[in-house]
DRENFI-233923 format. One record per residue (C-alpha): x, z, y; residue number from 1. Coordinates in pm, 1 decimal. Layout:
// DRENFI-233923
ATOM; X; Z; Y; num
ATOM; X; Z; Y; NUM
...
// end
This chain:
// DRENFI-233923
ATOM; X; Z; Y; num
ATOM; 0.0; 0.0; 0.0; 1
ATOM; 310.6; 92.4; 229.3; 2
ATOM; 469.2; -217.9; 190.6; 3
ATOM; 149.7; -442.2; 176.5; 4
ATOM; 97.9; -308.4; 572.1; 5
ATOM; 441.0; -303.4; 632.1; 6
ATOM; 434.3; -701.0; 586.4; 7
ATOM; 132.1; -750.0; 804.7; 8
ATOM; 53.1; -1133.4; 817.8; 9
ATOM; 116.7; -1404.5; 1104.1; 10
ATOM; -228.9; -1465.8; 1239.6; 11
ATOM; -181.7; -1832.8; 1292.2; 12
ATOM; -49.6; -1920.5; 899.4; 13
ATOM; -253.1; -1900.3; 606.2; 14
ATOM; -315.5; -1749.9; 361.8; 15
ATOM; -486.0; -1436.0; 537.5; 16
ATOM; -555.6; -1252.8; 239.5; 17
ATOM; -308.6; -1164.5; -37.4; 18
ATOM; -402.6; -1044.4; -381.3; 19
ATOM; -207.2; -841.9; -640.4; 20
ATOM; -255.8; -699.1; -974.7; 21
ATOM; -65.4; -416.8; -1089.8; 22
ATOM; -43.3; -328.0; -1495.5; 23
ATOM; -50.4; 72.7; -1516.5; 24
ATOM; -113.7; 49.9; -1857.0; 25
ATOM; -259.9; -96.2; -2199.5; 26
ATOM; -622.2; 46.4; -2066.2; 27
ATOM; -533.2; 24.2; -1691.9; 28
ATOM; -491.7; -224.1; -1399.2; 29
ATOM; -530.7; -188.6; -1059.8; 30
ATOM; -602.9; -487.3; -796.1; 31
ATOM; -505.9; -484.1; -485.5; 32
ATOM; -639.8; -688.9; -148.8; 33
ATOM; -463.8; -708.9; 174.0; 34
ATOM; -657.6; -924.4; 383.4; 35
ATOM; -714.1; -936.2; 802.3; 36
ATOM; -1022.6; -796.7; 891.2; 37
ATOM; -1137.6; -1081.8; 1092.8; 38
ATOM; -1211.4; -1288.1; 776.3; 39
ATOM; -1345.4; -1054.7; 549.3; 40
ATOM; -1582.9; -711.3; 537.8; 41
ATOM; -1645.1; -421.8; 241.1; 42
ATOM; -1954.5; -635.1; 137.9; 43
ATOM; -1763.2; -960.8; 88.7; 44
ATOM; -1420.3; -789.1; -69.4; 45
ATOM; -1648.3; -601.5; -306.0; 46
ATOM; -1828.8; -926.7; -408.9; 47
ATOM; -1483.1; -1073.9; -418.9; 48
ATOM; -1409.9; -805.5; -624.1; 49
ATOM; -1690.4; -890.6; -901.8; 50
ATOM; -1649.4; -1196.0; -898.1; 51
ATOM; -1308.0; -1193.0; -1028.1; 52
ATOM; -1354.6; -953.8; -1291.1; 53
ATOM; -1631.3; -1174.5; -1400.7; 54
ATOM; -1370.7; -1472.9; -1410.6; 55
ATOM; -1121.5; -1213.9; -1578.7; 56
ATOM; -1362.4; -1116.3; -1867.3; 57
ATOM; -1473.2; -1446.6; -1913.8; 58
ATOM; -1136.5; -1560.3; -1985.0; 59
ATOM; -992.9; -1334.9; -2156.8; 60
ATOM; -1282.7; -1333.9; -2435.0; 61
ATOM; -1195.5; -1757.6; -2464.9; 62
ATOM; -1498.3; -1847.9; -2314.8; 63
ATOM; -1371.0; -1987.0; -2010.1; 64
ATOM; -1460.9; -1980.2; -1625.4; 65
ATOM; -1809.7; -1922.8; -1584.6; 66
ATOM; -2066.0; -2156.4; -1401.9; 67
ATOM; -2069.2; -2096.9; -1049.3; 68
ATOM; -2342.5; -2206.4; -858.2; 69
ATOM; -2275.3; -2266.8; -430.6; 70
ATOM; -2502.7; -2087.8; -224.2; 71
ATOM; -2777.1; -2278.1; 2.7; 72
ATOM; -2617.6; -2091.9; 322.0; 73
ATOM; -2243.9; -2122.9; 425.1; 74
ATOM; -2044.0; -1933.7; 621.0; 75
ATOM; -2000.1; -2186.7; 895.5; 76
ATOM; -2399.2; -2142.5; 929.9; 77
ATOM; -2356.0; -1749.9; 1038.3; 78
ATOM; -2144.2; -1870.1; 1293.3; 79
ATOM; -2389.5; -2093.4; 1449.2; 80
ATOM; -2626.1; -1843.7; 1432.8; 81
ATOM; -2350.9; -1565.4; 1607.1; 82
ATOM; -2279.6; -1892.5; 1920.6; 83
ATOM; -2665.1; -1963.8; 1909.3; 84
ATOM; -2684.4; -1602.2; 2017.1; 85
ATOM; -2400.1; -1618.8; 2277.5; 86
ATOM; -2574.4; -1915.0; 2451.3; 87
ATOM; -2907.8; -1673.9; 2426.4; 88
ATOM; -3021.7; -1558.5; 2792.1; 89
ATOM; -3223.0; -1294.3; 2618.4; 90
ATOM; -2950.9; -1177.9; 2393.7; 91
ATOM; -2713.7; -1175.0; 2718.6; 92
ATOM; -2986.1; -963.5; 2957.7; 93
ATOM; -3057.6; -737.1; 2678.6; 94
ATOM; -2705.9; -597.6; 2606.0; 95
ATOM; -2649.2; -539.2; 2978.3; 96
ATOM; -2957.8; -365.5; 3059.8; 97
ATOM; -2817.0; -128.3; 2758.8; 98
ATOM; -2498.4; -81.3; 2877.6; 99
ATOM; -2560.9; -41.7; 3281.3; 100
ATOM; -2849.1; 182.5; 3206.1; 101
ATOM; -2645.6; 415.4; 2925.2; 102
ATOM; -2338.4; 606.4; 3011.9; 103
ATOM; -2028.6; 512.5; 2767.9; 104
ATOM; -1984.9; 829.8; 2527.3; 105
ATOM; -1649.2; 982.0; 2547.3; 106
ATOM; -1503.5; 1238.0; 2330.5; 107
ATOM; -1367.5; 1541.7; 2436.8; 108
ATOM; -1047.4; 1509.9; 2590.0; 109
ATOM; -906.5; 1862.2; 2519.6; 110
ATOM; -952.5; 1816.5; 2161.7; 111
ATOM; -671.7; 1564.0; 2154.2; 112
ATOM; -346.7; 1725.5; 1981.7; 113
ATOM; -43.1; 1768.0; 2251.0; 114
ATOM; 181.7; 1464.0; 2327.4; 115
ATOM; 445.4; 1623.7; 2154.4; 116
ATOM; 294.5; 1700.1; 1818.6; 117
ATOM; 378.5; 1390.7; 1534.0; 118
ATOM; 120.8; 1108.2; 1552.5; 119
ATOM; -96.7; 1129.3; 1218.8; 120
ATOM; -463.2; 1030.3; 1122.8; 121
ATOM; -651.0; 1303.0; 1045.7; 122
ATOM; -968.2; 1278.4; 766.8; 123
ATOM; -1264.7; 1551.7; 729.5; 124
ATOM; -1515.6; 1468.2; 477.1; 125
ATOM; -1876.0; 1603.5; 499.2; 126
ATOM; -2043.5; 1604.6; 199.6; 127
ATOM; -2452.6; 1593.9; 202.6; 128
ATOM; -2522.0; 1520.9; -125.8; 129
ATOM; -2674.5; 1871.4; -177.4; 130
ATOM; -2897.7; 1770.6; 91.3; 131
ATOM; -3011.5; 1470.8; -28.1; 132
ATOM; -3337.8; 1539.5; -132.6; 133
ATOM; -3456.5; 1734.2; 173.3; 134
ATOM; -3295.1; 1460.4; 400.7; 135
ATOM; -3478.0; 1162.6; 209.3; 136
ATOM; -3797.2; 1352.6; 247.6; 137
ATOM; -3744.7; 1329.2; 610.4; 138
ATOM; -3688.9; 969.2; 536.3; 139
ATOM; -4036.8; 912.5; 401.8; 140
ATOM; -4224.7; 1120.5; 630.1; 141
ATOM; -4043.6; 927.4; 935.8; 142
ATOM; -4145.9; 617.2; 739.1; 143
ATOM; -3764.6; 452.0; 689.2; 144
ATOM; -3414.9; 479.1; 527.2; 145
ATOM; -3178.9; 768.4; 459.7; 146
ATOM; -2910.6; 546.7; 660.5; 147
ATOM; -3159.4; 608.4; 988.5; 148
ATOM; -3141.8; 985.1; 902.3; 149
ATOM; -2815.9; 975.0; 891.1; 150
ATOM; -2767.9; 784.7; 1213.0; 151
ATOM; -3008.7; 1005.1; 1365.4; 152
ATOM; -2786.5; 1324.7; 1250.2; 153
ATOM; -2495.2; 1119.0; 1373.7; 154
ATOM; -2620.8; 1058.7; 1721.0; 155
ATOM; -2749.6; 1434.0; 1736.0; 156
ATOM; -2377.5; 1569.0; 1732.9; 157
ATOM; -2291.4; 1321.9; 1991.9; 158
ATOM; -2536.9; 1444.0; 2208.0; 159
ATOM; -2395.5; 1812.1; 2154.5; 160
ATOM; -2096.5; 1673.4; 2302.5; 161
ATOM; -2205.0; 1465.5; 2610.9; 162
ATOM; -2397.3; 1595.1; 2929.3; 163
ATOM; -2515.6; 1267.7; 2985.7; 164
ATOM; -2921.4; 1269.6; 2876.0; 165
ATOM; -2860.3; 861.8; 2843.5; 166
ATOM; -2566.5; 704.8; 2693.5; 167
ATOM; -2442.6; 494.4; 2425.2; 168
ATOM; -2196.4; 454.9; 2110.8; 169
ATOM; -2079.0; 218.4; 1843.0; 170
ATOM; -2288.1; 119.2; 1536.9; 171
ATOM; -2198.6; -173.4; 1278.4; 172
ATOM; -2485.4; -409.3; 1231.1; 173
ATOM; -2449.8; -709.8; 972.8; 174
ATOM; -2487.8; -1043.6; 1121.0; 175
ATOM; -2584.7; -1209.1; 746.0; 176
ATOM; -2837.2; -1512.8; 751.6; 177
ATOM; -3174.1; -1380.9; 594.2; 178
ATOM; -3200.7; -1674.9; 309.8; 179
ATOM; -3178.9; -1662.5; -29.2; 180
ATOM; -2782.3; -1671.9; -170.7; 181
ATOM; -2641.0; -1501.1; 181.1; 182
ATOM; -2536.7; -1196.0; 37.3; 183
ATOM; -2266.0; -1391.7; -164.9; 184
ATOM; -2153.3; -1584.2; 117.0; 185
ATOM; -1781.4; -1451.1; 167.7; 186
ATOM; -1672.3; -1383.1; 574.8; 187
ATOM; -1644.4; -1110.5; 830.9; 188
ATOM; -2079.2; -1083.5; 917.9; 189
ATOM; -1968.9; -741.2; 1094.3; 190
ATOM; -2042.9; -661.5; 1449.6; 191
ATOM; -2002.7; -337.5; 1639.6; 192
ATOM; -2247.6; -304.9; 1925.8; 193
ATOM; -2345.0; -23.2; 2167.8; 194
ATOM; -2641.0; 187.7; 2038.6; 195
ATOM; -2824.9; 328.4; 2330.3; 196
ATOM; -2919.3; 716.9; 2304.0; 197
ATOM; -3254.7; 882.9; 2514.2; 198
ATOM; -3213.1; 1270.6; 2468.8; 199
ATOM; -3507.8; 1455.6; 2424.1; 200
ATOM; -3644.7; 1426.5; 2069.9; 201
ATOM; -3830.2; 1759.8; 2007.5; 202
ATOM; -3835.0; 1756.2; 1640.1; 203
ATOM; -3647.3; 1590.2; 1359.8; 204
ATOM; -3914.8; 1372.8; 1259.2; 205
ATOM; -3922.8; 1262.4; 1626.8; 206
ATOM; -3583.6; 1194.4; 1662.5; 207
ATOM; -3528.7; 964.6; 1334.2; 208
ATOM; -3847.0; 719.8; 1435.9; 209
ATOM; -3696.8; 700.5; 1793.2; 210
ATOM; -3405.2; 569.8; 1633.7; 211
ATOM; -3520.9; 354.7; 1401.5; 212
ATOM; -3751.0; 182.0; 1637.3; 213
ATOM; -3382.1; 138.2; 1860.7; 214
ATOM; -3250.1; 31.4; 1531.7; 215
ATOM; -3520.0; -231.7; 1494.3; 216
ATOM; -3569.1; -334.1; 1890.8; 217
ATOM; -3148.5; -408.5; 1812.9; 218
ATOM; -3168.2; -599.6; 1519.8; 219
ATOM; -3319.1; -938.0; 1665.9; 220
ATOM; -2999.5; -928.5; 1910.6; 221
ATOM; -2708.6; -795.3; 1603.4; 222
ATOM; -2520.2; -1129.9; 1640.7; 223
ATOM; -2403.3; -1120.4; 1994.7; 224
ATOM; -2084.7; -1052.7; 1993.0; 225
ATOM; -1912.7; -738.5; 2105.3; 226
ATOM; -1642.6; -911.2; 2289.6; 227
ATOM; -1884.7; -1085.0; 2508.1; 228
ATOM; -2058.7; -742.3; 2638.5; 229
ATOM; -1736.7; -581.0; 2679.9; 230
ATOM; -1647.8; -880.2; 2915.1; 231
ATOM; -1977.6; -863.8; 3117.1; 232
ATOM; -1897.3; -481.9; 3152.2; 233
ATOM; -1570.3; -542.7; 3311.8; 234
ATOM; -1335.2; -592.9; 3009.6; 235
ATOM; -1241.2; -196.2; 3004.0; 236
ATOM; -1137.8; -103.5; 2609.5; 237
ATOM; -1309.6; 239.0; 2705.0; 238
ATOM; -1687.9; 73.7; 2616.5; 239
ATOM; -1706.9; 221.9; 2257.5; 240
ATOM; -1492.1; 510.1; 2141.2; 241
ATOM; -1667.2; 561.6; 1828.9; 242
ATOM; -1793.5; 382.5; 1509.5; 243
ATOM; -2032.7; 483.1; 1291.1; 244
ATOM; -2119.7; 268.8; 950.5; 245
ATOM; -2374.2; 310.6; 635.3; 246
ATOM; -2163.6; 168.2; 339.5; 247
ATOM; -2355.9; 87.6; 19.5; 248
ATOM; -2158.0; -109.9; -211.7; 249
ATOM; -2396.0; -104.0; -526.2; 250
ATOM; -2275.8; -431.9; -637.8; 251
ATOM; -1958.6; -255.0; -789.0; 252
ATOM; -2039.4; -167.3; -1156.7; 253
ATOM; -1886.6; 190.0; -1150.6; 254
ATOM; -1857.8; 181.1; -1518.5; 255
ATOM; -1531.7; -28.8; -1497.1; 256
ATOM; -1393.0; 12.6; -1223.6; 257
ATOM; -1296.5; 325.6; -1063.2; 258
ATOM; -1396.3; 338.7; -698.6; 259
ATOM; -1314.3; 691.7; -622.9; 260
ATOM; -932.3; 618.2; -689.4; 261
ATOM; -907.8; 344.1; -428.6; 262
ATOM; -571.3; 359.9; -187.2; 263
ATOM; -622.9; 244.9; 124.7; 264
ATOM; -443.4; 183.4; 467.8; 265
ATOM; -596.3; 50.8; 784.9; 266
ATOM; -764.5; 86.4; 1156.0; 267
ATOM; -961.0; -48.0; 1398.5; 268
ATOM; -957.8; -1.0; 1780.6; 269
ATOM; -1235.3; 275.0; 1768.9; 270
ATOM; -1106.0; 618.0; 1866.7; 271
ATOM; -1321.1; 832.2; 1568.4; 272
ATOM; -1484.1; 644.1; 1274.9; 273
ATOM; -1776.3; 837.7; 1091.5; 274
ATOM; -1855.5; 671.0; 735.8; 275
ATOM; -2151.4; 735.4; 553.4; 276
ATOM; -2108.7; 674.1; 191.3; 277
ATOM; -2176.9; 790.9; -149.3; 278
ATOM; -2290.4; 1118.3; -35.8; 279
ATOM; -2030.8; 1198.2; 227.6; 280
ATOM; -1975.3; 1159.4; 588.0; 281
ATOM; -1613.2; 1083.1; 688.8; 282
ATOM; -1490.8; 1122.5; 1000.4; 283
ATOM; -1134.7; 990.1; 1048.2; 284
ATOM; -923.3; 921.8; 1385.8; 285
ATOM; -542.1; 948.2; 1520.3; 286
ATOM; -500.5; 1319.8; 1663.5; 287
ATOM; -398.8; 1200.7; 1989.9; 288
ATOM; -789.7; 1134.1; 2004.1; 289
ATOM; -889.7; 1437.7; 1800.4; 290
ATOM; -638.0; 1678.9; 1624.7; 291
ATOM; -715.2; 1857.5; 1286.3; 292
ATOM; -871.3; 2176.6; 1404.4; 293
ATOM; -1104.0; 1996.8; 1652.7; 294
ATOM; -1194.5; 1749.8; 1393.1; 295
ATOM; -1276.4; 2019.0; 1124.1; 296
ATOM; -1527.2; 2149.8; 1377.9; 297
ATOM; -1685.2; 1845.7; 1484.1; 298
ATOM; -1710.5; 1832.4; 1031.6; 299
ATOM; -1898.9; 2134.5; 1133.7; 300
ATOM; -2167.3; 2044.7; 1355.1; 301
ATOM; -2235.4; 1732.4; 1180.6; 302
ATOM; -2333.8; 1950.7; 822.0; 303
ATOM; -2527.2; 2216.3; 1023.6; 304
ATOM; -2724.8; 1897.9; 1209.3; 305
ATOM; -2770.4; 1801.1; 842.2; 306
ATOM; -2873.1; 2124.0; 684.1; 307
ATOM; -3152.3; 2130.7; 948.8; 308
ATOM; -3260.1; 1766.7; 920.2; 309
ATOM; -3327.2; 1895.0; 544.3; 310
ATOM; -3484.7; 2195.5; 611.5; 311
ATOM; -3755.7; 2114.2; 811.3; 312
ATOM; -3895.4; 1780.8; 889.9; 313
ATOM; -4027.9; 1923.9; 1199.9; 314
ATOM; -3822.2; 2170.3; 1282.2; 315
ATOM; -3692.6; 2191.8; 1673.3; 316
ATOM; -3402.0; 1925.6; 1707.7; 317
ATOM; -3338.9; 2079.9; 2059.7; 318
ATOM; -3075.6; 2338.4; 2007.4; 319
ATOM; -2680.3; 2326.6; 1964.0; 320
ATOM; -2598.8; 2330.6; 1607.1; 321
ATOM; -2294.2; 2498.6; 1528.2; 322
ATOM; -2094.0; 2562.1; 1222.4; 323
ATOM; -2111.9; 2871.1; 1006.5; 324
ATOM; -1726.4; 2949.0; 1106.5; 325
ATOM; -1871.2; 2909.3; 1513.5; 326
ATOM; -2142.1; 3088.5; 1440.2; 327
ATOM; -1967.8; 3380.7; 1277.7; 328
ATOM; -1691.1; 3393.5; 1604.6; 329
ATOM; -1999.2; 3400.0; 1889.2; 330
ATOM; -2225.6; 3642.8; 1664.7; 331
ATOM; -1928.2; 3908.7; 1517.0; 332
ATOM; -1625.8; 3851.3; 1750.5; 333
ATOM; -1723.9; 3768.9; 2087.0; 334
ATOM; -2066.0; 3953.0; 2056.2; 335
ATOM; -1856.3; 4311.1; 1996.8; 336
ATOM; -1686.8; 4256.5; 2346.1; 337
ATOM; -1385.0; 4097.2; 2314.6; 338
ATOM; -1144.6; 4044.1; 2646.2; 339
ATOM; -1407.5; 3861.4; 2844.0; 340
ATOM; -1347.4; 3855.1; 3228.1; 341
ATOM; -1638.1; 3831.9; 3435.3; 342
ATOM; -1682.7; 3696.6; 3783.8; 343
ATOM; -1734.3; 3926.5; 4062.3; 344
ATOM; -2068.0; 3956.0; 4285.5; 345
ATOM; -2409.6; 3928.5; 4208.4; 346
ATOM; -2601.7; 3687.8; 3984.4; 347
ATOM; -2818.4; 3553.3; 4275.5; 348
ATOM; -2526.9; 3492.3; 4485.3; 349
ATOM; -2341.1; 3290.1; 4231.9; 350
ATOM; -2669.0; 3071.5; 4175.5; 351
ATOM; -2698.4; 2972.2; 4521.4; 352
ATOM; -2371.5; 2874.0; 4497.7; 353
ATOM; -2448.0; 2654.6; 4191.2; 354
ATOM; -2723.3; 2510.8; 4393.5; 355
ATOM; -2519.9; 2405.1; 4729.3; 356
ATOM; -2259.1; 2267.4; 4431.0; 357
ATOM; -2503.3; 2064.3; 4230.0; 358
ATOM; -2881.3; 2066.1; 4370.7; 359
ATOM; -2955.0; 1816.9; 4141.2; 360
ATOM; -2837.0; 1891.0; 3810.6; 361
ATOM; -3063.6; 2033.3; 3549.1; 362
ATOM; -3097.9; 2452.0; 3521.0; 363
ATOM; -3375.7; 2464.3; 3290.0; 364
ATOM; -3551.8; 2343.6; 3031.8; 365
ATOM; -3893.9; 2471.5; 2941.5; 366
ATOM; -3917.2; 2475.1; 2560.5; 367
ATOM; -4297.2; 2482.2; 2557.0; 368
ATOM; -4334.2; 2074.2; 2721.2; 369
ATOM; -3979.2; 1999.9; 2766.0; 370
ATOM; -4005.2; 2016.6; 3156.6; 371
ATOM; -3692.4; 2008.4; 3349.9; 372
ATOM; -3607.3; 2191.3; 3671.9; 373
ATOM; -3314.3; 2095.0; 3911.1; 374
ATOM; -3123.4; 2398.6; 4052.1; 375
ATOM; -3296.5; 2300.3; 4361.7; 376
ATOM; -3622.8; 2318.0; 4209.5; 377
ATOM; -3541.6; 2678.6; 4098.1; 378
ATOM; -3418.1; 2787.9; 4410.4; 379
ATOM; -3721.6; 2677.1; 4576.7; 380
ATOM; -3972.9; 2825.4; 4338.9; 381
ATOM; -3753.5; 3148.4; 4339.7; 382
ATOM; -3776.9; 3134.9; 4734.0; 383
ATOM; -4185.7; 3074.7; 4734.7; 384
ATOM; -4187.9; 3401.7; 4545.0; 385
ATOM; -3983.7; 3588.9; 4714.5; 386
ATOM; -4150.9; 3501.1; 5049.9; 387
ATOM; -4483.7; 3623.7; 4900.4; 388
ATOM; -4319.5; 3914.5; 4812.3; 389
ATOM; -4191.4; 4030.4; 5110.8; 390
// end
């Protein structure tokens, strides 16, 4: 694996995918790809990947190569369908009303290890198999997929992380031709576009349909490319910070090959990438964007988000959702005392303050309707009474 990535390939000379076998023993191979992900996607390598241990059987029991049959759709017909979409006013309008109307998301920029700690990638996994059953419950009730739960779940921590009530992050969407045969066609159909986030959702039920009906409004505009908004926005490389992606390889016949013991080395220009497969959700990123203990904690918040989810359908999605570890520090540590030093003067002089800082910012949330009052808006009602008061 080293060496495959140490080689790299020369972007203008073919061949852009290499493929080796390795003999570990008389019951044992192992096959390896290194390919440029510009030509090729999980969906098409694991297809790939059938395909040539169909070949492999075939030959090695004397019966030869077996018929292959051409789909109806070709490649070269996805990518008339991705320029048909670039030349698409609609497309165009739709992608910029997203992104001027929904602040980038940004990760934290504390939880970036120091400059001069060694550059590694760091990996949490998140397992939710245990949680299946409760989160595919919420599934049917909300009337679509587990992968839309798990977006939903995804897009929940975000929101723990961001002040901004609008904003948006990355989310793969297949570009594949809807015909008959276009799941075999082999290509890169991948494209990363900015999901747009509304907070607010008062339950969990709530919050999944809202973003399945985003997930749906998107889907009729998947192929335009994500270069092409990134231009319109000004070109910055800040746009999307974060992936997310529902993998579901069940092409793979698990009985033969052994998935689980896969070696891999790669990246992508996205600052975190959180992978939802086989019962897990993977978060992975360089720890100049987010160092190990920061990334353990964000592992955190996304299983307490899920533990909820499959708890209670309609349970309040509202609140900050921390991790049992978090939890344990605020409620046993910090709660006893600590070394806490508080500011001087009293409370209603420090919230006028607040209010000549930021008049318009929110101060409160009633949980009863989800009303929201500026500090202003406090200040004034606090004011009213006070004058009737008096």
């Amino acid at each position: 694996v080293e060496g495959e990535r140490a080689a790299g390939f020369e972007l203008t000379a073919a061949p852009l995918l290499r493929i080796a076998v390795h003999v570990e023993s008389d019951d044992a191979w192992r096959l390896t790809f290194s390919h440029i992900h510009a030509i090729t996607e999980g969906w098409s390598y694991h297809t790939l990947l059938m395909e040539l241990l169909e070949c492999y059987r075939s030959l090695r029991s004397g019966q030869g190569l077996p018929a292959y049959e051409a789909p109806a759709v070709r490649y070269a017909d996805f990518i008339a369908a991705e320029q048909a979409s670039l030349a698409d006013a609609g497309d165009q309008t739709f992608w910029q009303d997203v992104v001027g109307s929904h602040s980038p998301f940004a990760l934290p920029a504390s939880w970036a290890a120091p400059e001069e700690a060694p550059r590694e990638r760091e990996h949490v996994r998140v397992p939710y198999s245990d949680l299946e059953e409760g989160l595919r419950r919420l599934a049917g009730e909300a009337r679509t997929s587990l992968k839309s739960v798990l977006l939903a779940a995804h897009l929940k921590v975000l929101g723990m992380l961001t002040a901004e009530d609008a904003f948006h992050a990355g989310v793969v969407y297949h570009g594949r031709l809807e015909a008959p045969g276009a799941d075999r066609v082999l290509g890169m159909h991948l494209n990363t576009l900015p999901f747009p986030v509304m907070k607010g959702a008062r339950t969990w039920r709530e919050l999944v349909e809202q973003v399945y009906r985003q997930e749906t409004e998107i889907w009729a505009h998947r192929r335009y490319p994500l270069p092409a908004i990134q231009r319109a926005a000004g070109g910055s490389g800040d746009l999307l910070s974060v992936l997310f992606e529902y993998l579901d390889f069940h092409q793979v016949d698990t009985d033969s090959i052994d998935a689980e013991a896969t070696m891999g080395a790669g990246g992508n220009e996205f600052g975190l990438n959180v992978i939802c497969r086989a019962g897990n959700v993977k978060l992975s990123c360089p720890n100049d964007v987010i160092d190990g203990e920061h990334l353990d904690r964000l592992g955190g918040m996304y299983r307490s988000v899920l533990e909820a989810m499959a708890a209670d359908v309609d349970g309040d999605a509202r609140g900050v959702f921390l991790s049992e570890a978090e939890r344990g520090l605020l409620l046993d540590v910090w709660a006893q005392g600590g070394t806490a030093v508080w500011p001087g003067g009293l409370v209603v002089d420090r919230f006028e303050a607040q209010v000549a800082a930021v008049p318009d910012a929110v101060a409160v949330v009633v949980a009863a309707d989800g009303t929201r009052l500026s500090y202003r808006e406090v200040d004034e009602r606090a004011n009213r009474i006070a004058r009737h008061l008096i």
